[in-house]
N, C-alpha and C positions, 0 to 999 in steps of 0.2 A: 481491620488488619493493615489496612495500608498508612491509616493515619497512627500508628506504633511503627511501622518499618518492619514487620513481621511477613518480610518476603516468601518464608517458608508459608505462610496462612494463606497469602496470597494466591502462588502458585494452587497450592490445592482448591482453594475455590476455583481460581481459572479453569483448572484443568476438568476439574468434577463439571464446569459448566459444557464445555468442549466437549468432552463425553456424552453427554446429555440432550444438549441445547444445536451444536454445533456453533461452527466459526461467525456464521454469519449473525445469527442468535445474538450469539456473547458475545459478541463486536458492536451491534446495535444496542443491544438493549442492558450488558451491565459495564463493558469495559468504557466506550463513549462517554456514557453519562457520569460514571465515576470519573474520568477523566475531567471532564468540564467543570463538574465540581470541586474539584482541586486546584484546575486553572482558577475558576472564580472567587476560593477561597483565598488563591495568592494574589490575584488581583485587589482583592476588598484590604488584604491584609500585608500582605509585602514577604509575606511566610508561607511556606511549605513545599517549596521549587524542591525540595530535598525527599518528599512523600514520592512528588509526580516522578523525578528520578528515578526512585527506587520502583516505584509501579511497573512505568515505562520497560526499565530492565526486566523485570520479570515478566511482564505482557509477550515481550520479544521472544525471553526466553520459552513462554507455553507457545507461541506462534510458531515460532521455530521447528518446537520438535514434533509438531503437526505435520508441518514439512518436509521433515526428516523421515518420520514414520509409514509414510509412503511409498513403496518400495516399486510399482510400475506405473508407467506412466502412460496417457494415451495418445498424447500430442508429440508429431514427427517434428513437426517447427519448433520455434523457439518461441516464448513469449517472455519478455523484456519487462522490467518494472524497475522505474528511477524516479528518482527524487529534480526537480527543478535545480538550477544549475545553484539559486542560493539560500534554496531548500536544507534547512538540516533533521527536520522531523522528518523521520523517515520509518515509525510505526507502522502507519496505515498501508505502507508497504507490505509490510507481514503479513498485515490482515488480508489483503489480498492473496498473498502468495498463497496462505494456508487454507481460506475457503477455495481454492482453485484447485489444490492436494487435497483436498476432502472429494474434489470430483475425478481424481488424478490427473490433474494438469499442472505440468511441472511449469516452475516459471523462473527464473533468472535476475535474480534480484542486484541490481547496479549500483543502489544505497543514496547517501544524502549527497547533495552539492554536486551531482554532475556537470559537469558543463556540455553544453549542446553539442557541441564539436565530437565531445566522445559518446555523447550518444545517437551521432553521427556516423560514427566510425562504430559501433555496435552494432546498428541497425544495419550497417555496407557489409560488416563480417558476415552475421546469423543470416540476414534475409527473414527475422522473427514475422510469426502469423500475428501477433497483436503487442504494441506498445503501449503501456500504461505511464504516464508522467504526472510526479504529485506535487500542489504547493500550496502549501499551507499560509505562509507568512503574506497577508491581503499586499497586493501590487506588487509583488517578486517577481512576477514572472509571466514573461510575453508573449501570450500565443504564438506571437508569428513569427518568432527563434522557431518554431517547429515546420516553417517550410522547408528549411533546410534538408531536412530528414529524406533520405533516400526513397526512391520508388521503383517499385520492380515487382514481376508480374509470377504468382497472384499478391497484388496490392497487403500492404497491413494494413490492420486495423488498428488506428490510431485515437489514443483514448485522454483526455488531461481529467482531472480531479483537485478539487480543493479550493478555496476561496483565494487564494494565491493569485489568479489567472488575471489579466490584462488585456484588451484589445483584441481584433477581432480571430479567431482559430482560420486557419489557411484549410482552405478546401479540403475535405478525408480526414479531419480532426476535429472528435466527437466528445462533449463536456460529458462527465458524467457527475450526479449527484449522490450518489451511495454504492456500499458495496456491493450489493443484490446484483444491480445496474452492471456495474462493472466487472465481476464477476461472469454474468449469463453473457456479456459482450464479449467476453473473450472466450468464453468455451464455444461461443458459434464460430468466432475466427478460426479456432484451430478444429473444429468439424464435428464439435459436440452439441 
C-alpha cells in the first residue's frame, strides 16, 4: 500500500493494527521496520522520499487520533515531548504520545526543531513530571544543552531518545532505547 501511495490502504492497516496489536506493537514491529525499509530502499536507490512522505503523514495522522480519542486523562502534571533543537523528524514523537493515551497519560507534544531555550521556558511554565527529547539525525544534538533545563521540586523526569545524542547527559538525564522504556518511564513520573 505504501509503495502505490494508497494512503487510504494505509491508514486502515495502521489502524486495524492499533485496534488489535496496540501502539506499542505497531510501532515496533510493523511501522519501524516498514519505515527502515524505505529509508534503505531510498538509500540504495536515490528513490522513494515521496512513499516515506506519504507514509509518515499518514503514521501521524492514525497516531494522532489515538490521542485524540482519549477523553480523560490521569496525569495532574504535564508531560513535555520535543524534538532536538535541529531535529525535524518528529514521528516518534507521536508514537510516544499515543502509547502513553493508550494508558491515559496525556502529553504535550512541542514538535520538530525546538530550540533549548524554549524548551527551557516550557519546562519554567508547566513544572512537567516527565520530559521526553528526540534526535534522530546522528551528532545533532548535545546532551549537555539539557543542563540548562530548569529544576524544581518534585524533580522531572528527564528522558533523551534516538541516535541523534552527543556527549555526556548532565545529571537526572536518562537515554532511553525504545518505546516500551520510554513509555513505563514516564508513567512512573506522573504516579502510574
Amino acid at each position: 500500500a505504501a509503495q502505490t501511495l494508497d494512503t487510504a490502504a494505509c491508514a486502515a492497516l495502521i489502524g486495524r493494527s492499533l485496534d488489535h496489536r496496540g501502539v506499542v506493537a505497531t510501532w515496533d514491529e510493523v511501522l519501524v521496520p516498514v519505515l527502515c525499509a524505505i529509508g534503505e530502499k531510498w538509500k540504495d536507490t536515490g528513490r522513494g522520499v515521496e512513499i516515506e512522505h506519504a507514509l509518515s503523514a499518514t503514521i501521524q495522522d492514525c497516531l494522532s487520533a489515538v490521542v485524540r480519542t482519549q477523553p480523560q486523562t490521569v496525569n495532574s502534571r504535564a508531560v513535555l515531548l520535543a524534538c532536538a533543537p535541529d531535529e525535524m523528524h518528529s514521528l516518534p514523537l507521536w508514537a510516544v504520545a499515543a502509547a502513553l493515551a493508550e494508558r491515559k497519560i496525556y502529553a504535550r507534544i512541542m514538535g520538530s526543531g525546538l530550540p533549548v531555550v524554549a524548551l527551557v521556558q516550557a519546562v519554567h511554565r508547566l513544572g512537567p513530571a516527565a520530559v521526553f527529547v528526540w534526535a534522530r539525525i546522528p551528532g545533532s544534538a548535545d546532551a549537555a544543552a539539557l543542563a540548562d533545563l530548569p529544576s524544581f521540586r518534585p524533580a522531572a523526569t528527564v528522558l533523551i531518545g534516538g541516535p541523534g545524542w552527543v556527549g555526556q547527559a548532565p545529571p537526572g538525564v536518562t537515554t532511553v532505547t525504545d518505546l516500551s522504556d520510554t513509555v513505563a518511564r514516564i508513567a512512573r513520573a506522573v504516579g502510574e
